[in-house]
C-alpha positions in Angstrom: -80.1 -10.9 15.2 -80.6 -8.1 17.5 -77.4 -8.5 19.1 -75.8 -8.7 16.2 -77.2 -5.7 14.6 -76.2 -3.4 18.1 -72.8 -4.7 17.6 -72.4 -3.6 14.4 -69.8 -0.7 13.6 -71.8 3.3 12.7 -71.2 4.2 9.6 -68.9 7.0 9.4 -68.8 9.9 6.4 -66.2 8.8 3.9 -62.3 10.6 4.9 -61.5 12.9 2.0 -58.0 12.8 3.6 -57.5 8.9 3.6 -56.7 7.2 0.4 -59.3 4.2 -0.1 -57.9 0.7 -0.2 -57.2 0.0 -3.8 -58.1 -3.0 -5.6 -54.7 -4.1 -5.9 -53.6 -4.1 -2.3 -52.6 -7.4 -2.3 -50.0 -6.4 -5.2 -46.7 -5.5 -5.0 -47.1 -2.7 -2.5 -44.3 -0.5 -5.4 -46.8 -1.6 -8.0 -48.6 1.7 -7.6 -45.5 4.0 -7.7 -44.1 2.0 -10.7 -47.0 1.8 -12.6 -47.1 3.8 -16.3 -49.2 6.8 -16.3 -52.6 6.3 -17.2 -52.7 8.6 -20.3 -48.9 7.5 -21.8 -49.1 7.8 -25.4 -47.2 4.9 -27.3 -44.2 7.3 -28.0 -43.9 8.0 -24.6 -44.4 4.2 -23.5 -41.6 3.3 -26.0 -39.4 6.0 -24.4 -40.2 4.6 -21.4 -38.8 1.1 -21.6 -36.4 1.6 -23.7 -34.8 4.0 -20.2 -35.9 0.8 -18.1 -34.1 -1.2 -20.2 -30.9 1.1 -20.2 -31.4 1.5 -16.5 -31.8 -2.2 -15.7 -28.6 -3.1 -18.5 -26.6 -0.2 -16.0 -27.6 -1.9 -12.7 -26.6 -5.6 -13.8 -23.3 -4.3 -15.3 -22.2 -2.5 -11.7 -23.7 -6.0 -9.8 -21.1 -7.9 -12.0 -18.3 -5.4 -11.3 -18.8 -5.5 -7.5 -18.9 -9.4 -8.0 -15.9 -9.3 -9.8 -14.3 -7.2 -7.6 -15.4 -9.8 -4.3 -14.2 -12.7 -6.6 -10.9 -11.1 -6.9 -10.2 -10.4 -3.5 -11.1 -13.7 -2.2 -8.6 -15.2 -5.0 -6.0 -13.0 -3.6 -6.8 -13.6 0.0 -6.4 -17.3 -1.0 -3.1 -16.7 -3.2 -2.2 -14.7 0.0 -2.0 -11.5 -1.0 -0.2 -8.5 1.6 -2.0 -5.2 1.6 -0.5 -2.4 2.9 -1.2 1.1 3.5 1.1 4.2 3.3 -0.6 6.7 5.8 1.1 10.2 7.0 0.4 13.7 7.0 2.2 15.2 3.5 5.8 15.7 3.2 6.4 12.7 6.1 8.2 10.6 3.6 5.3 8.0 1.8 6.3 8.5 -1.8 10.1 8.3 -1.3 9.0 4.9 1.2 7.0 4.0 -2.0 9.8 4.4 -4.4 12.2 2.3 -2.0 9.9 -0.8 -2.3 10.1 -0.4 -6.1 13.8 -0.1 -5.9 14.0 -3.1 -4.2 10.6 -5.3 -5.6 10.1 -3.6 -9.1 13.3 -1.5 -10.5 11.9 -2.0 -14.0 9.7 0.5 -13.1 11.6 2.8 -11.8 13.9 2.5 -15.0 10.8 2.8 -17.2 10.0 5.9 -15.1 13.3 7.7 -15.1 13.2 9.8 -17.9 10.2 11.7 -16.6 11.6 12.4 -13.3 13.5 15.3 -15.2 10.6 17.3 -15.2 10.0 17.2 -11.5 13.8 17.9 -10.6 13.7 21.3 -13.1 10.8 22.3 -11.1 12.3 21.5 -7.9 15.5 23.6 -8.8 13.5 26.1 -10.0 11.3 26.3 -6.9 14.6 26.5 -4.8 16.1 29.2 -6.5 13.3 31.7 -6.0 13.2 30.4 -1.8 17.3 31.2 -2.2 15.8 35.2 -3.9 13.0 35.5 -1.4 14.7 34.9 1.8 18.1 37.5 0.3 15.8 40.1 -0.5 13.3 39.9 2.7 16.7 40.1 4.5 18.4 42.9 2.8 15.0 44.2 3.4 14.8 43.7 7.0 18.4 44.8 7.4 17.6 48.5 5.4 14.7 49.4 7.6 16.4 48.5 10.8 19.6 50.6 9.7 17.0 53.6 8.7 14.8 53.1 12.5 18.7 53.8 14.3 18.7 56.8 15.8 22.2 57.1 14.7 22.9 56.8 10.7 24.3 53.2 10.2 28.3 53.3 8.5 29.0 53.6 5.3 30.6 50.8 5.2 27.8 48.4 6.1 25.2 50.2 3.7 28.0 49.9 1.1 27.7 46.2 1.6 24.3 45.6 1.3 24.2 47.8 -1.5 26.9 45.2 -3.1 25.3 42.3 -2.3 21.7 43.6 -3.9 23.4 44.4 -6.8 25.2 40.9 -7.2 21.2 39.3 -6.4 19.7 40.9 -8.9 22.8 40.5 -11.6 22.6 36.5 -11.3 18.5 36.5 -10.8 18.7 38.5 -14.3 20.5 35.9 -15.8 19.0 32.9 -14.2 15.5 34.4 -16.0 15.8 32.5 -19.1 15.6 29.1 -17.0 13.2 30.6 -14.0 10.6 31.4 -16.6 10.0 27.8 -17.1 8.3 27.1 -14.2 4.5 27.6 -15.3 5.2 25.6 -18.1 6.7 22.2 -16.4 4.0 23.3 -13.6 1.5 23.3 -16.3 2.4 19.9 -17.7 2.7 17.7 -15.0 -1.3 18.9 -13.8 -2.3 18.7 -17.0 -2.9 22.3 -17.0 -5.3 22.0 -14.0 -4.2 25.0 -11.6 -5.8 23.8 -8.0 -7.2 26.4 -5.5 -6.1 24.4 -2.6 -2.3 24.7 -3.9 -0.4 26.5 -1.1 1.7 29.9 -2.0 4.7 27.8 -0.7 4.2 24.4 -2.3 1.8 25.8 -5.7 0.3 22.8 -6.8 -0.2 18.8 -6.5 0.0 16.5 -9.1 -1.7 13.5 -9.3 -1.1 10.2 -7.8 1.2 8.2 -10.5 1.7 11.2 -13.2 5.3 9.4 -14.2 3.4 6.1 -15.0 0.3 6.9 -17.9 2.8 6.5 -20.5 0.5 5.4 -23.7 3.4 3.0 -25.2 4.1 1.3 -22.4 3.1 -2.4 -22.5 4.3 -3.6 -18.7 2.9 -1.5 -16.1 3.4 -2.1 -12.6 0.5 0.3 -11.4 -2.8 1.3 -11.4 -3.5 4.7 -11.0 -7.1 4.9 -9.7 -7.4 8.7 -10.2 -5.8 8.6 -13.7 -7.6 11.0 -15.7 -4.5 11.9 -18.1 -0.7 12.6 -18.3 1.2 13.9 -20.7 3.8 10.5 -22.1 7.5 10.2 -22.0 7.7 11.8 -25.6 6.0 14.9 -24.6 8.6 15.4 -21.3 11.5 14.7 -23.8 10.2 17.9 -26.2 10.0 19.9 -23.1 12.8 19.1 -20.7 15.6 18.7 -23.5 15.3 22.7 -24.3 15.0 23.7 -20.8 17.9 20.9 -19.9 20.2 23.0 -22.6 18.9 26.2 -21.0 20.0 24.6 -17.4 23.3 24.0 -18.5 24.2 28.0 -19.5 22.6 28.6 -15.8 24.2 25.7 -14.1 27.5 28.1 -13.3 25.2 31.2 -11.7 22.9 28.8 -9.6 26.5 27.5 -8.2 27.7 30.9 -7.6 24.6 31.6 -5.9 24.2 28.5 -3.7 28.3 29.3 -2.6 27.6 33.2 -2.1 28.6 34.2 1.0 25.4 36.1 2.2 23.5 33.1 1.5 25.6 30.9 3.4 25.2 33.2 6.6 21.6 33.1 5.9 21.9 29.4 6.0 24.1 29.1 9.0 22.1 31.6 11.3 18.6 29.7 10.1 17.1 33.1 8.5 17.3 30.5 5.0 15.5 27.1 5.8 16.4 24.3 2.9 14.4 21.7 2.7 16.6 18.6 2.2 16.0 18.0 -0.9 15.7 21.9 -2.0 19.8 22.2 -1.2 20.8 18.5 -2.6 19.6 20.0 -5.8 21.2 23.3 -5.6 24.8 21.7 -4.4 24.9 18.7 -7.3 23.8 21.6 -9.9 26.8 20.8 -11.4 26.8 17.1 -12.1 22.7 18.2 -13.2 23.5 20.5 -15.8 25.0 18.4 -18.4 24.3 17.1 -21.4 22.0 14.0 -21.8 21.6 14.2 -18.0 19.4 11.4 -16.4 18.5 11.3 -13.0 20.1 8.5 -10.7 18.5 6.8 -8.2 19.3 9.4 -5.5 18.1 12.2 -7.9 14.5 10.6 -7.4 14.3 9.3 -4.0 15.3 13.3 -3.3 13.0 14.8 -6.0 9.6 16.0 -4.4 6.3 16.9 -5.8 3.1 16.9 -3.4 0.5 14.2 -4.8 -3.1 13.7 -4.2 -5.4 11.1 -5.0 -4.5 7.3 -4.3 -2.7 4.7 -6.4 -2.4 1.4 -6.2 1.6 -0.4 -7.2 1.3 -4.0 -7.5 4.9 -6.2 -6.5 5.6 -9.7 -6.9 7.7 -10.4 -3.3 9.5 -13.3 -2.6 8.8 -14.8 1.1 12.4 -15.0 1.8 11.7 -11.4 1.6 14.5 -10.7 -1.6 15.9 -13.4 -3.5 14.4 -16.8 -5.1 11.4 -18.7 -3.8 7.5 -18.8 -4.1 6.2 -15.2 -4.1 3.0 -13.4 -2.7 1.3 -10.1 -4.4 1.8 -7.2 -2.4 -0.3 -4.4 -3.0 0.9 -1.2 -1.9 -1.8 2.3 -1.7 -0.1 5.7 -1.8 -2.3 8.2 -0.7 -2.5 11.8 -0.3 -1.6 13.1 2.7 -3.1 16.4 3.0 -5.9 17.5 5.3 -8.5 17.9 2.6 -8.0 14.5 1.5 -7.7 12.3 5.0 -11.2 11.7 4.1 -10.2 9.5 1.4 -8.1 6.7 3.1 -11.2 5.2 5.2 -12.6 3.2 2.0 -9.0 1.3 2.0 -8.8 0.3 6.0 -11.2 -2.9 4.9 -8.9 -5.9 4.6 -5.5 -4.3 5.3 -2.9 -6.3 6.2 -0.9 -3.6 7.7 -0.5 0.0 7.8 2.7 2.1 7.7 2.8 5.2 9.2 4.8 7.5 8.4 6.2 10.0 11.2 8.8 12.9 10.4 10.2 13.8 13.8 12.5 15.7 12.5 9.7 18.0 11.9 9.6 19.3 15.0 10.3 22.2 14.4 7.7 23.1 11.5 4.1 23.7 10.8 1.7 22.5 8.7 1.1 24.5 5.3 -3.0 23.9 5.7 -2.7 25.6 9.2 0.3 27.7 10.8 -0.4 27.0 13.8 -0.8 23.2 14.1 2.8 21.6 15.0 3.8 19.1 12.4 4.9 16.3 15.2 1.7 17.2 17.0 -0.5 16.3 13.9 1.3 13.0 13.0 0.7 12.0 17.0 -2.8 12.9 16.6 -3.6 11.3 13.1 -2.0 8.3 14.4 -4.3 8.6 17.4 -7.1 8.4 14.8 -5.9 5.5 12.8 -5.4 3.4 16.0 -8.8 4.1 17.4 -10.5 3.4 14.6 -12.3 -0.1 14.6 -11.5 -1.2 10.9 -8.0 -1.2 11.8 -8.1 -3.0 15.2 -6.2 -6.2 14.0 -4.3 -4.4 11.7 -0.6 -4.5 11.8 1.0 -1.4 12.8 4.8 -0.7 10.9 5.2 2.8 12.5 8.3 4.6 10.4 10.0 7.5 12.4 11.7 8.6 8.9 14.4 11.3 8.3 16.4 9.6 10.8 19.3 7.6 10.5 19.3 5.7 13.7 18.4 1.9 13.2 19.4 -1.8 14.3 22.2 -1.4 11.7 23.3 1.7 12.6 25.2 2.7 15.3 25.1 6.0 17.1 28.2 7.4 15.5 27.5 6.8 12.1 23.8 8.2 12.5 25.0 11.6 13.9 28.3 12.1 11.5 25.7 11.2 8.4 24.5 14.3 6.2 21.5 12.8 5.6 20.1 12.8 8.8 18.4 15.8 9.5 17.0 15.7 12.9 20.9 14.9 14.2 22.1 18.0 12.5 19.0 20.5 13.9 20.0 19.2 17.2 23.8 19.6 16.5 23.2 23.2 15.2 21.6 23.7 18.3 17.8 23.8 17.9 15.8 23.0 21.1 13.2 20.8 20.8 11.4 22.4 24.1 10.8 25.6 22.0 8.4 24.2 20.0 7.1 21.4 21.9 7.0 22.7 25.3 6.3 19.5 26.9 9.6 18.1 26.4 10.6 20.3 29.3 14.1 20.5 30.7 15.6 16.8 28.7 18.5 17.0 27.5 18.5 18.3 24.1 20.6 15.0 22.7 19.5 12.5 19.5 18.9 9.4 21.7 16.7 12.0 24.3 14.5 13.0 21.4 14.0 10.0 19.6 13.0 8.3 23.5 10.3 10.8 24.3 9.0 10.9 20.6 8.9 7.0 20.5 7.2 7.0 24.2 4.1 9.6 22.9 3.7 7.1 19.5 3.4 4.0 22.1 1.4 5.4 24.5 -1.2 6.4 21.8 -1.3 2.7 20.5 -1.8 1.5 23.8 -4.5 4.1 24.6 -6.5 2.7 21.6 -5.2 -0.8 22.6 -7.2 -0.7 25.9 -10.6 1.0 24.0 -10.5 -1.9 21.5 -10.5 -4.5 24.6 -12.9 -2.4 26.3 -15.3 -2.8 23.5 -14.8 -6.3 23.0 -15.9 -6.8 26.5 -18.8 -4.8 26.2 -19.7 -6.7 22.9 -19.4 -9.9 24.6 -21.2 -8.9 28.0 -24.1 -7.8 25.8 -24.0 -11.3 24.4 -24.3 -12.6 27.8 -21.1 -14.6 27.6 -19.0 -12.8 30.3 -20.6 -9.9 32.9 -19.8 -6.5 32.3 -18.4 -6.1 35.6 -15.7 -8.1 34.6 -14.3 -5.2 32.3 -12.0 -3.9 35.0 -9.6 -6.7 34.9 -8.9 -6.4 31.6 -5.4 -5.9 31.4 -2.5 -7.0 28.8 0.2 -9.5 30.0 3.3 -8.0 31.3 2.2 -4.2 30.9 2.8 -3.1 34.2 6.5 -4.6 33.6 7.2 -3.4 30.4 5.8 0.2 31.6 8.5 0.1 34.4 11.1 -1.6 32.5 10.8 1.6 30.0 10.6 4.2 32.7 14.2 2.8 33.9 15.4 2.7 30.4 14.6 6.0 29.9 16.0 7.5 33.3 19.5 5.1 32.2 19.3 6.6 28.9 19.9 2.9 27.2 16.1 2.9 25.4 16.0 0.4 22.7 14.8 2.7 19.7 14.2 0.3 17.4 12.1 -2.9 17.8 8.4 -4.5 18.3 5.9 -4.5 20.9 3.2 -7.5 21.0 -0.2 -6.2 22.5 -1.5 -9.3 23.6 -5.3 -9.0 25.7 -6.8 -12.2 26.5 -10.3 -12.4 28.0 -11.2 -15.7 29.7 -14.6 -16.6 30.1 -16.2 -19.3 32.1 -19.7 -19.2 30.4 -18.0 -18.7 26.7 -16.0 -18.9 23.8 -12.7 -17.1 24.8 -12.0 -13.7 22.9 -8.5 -12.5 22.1 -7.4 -9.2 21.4 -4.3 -8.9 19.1 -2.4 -6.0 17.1 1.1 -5.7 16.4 3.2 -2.5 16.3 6.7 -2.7 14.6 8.9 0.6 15.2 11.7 1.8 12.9 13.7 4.6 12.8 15.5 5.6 9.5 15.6 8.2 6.7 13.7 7.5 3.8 16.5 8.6 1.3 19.2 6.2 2.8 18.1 3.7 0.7 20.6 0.4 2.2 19.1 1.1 6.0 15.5 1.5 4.3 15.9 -1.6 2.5 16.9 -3.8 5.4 13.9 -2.5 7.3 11.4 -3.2 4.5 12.9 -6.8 4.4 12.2 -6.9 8.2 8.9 -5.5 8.0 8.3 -8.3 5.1 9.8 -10.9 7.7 7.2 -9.7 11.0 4.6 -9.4 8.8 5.4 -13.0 7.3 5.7 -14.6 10.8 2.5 -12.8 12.0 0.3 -14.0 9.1 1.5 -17.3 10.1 0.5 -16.9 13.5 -2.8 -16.0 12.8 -3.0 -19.4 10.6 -1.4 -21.1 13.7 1.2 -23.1 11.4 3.7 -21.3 14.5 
């Protein structure tokens, strides 16, 4: 007993800072935090459960959406469903890419549509009637105060003549008023009167993604907008656009005399007036525009431009013969915003792509971002590509890399691509604008179309197979930490045929015969003696094309439908 008493633990003074046990310890340990207060009147009770209720009622009904939303991904994973994403920095070309596949997979909807491109192409010639002012004035400008810094008075003649030419500006800006003045009103109505802080001084506003499709009577819609919060409907354009069309057509003669004026075409031709493509297609077909009961044509919307933000969601029906009868597979196409401030959106879509098309405007190289000045347009697209390849979501994704507004294809020769209008890159270089005066690495190449779309193409590929050898690095380390391979054995990781390819396209280049257009298979195989065997495999499909030639685009979305067709079966080994 003695023992037993001297081994018995001293009583200590009771801890006012430690809680005692409670009573209920063996409870649900959240049965002390969830348990009614000890005074609750029976109002206050009844208030209580009725917000348990609602709370409980709210939780069930988003478990049975995200369950809903698993059972209708596997069914379309089983019905085979294509998934694609349309990534790209803004303005590289992923709406007009967007409105080819429904050209050539929905044209209902583009029909259904047409009516409210109107709005889109007023604001577009409005916008690029008041670029056409800006630049004349800034110049006439420019041109005064370097005659008035001459230490010698400038001639008479000359001051005569720019005197003239201000005076014809601001006779035909006068009476292009009535129709410029519309431009806060179609602005107005295709944000829904939203004005957005981030819009740029050049651009002025975004619209949402898939404005042109919330139209309350239609029945048949083929897409979901997923930021939809409210457009105005077909009815409301057609009150709006049909007085400013009328108003277009007593203008349509002055904003012709103004796109043919001679001071604007050496503005033009000595670059001191930069046209977008689609700004000048506009201003030149003014004519066939401003008619009565105009309605835009195809080309009229391929070409019409308005910056979007958000992400939609446009659902096709695609034949696997690509175009033309057979069984078909649901293709789901996402349009996203392309702007810096909303990158940060696409990551929620990388899970369970098929593939991703990236959009790249090389002809760009000569231009800046609008979010930052300073930041070369190429250069970003290389370095957001960069980021999509790296990233570990995407690692079996397919990779459809578009070089767009560029005619130069499989179907295409040479010739053709350099005598078309439409490609824009061939007539910078033509004009003679050197890509080395922007991007300084280019160095002393020769300043030729096949030159420039080589070295481009080379950076792209290099940067896929950059991320290429971090993905097989990190599958090695995953599986040496496993224990099924050693870690040392990371340093002969290496991709079939590499070194050959690499020197096979170092003597293309230096030939000058580099095949543009094609595929490259990255293909890493890891082969373990103590383990399952790992393979690494992504596939990166290059195209070069302009978005707005819509026959060449066509083919190559057909071909894209065909690699991505062969590769899914592939993957299911039926080849």
């Amino acid at each position: 007993m003695h023992a037993l008493a001297s081994s018995r633990r001293p009583a200590y003074p009771p801890n006012p800072l430690i809680r005692p046990a409670s009573l209920e310890s063996h409870d649900d340990p959240l049965a002390f935090v969830t348990r009614p207060p000890l005074h609750e009147s029976p109002q206050e009770r009844q208030a209580r459960l009725r917000a348990e209720h609602d709370a409980r009622l709210h939780s069930e009904a988003i478990d049975a959406k995200l369950s809903l939303e698993r059972d209708q991904i596997r069914r379309r994973k089983a019905a085979g469903e294509v998934k694609l994403l349309l990534l790209g920095q803004a303005e590289s070309g992923k709406s007009t890419l967007q409105k080819q596949f429904q050209f050539l997979y929905a044209p209902h909807s583009i029909n259904n549509e047409r009516t409210s491109w109107r709005a889109v192409i007023f604001l577009n010639i409005i916008r690029s009637i008041k670029v056409v002012f800006d630049a004349v004035f800034l110049n006439l400008d420019l041109r005064e105060q370097a005659h008035s810094n001459q230490r010698r008075p400038a001639s008479s003649t000359s001051n005569i003549s720019d005197d003239v030419i201000r005076l014809d500006m601001i006779n035909i800006k006068a009476r292009l008023e009535p129709f410029l003045q519309f431009e806060d009103r179609l602005a107005s109505q295709l944000i829904g009167g939203i004005q957005l802080s981030s819009a740029t001084p050049k651009k002025g506003f975004y619209v949402r993604s898939g404005w042109q499709w919330n139209l309350p009577h239609r029945s048949d819609r083929s897409h979901t907008d997923i930021t939809n919060l409210g457009r105005p409907s077909t009815t409301e354009l057609d009150e709006m656009t049909e007085p400013i069309l009328g108003i277009l057509i007593e203008c349509g003669g002055e904003i012709h005399t103004l796109r043919t004026h001679a001071f604007v075409q050496r503005l033009i031709q000595s670059r001191k007036l930069k046209l977008d493509e689609w700004s000048d297609y506009f201003l030149v077909n003014i004519r066939r525009i401003a008619t009565p009961n105009y309605m835009p044509t195809d080309s009229d919307i391929l070409r019409a431009r308005v910056q979007t933000m958000g992400i939609s969601e446009h659902q096709f029906t695609v034949s696997q013969n690509g175009v033309g009868p057979g069984s078909s597979l649901p293709w789901l196409l996402y349009d996203v915003g392309g702007s810096r401030g909303q990158r940060h959106t696409w990551a929620p879509f990388f899970e369970d792509a098929t593939a991703v098309i990236f959009m790249a405007p090389i002809s760009a190289f000569d231009q800046y971002l609008d979010e930052d000045y300073r930041v070369n347009r190429v250069q970003d697209s290389l370095e957001l590509f960069g980021q999509i390849v790296e990233n570990e979501l995407l690692r079996d994704v397919h990779m459809v890399l578009f070089f767009s507004k560029s005619l130069f294809s499989i179907w295409r020769s040479m010739l053709t691509s350099m005598e078309d209008k439409a490609d824009i890159l061939a007539k910078k270089l033509e004009q003679g604008v050197e890509v080395t005066r922007y991007i300084t690495s280019y160095g002393t190449r020769p300043n030729t179309y096949h030159e420039v779309c080589a070295y481009f193409k080379e950076h792209f590929m290099k940067m896929c197979t950059r991320a290429d050898k971090k993905h097989a690095e990190a599958k090695v380390a995953k599986l040496a930490g496993k224990g099924y391979i050693h870690s040392s054995s990371s340093t002969q990781i290496h991709r079939p045929g590499a070194m050959k390819n690499a020197s096979s396209s170092k003597q293309s280049n230096a030939n000058g015969k580099d095949n543009i257009n094609g595929k490259r298979d990255v293909n890493g195989k890891e082969k373990e003696k103590d383990g399952p065997k790992e393979e690494y495999k992504r596939a990166l499909f290059t195209h070069f094309t302009s978005m707005v030639d819509t026959k060449s685009t066509q083919k190559i979305i057909v071909a894209v439908h065909d690699s991505l067709l062969r590769e899914s079966l592939k993957h299911a080994k039926l080849l």
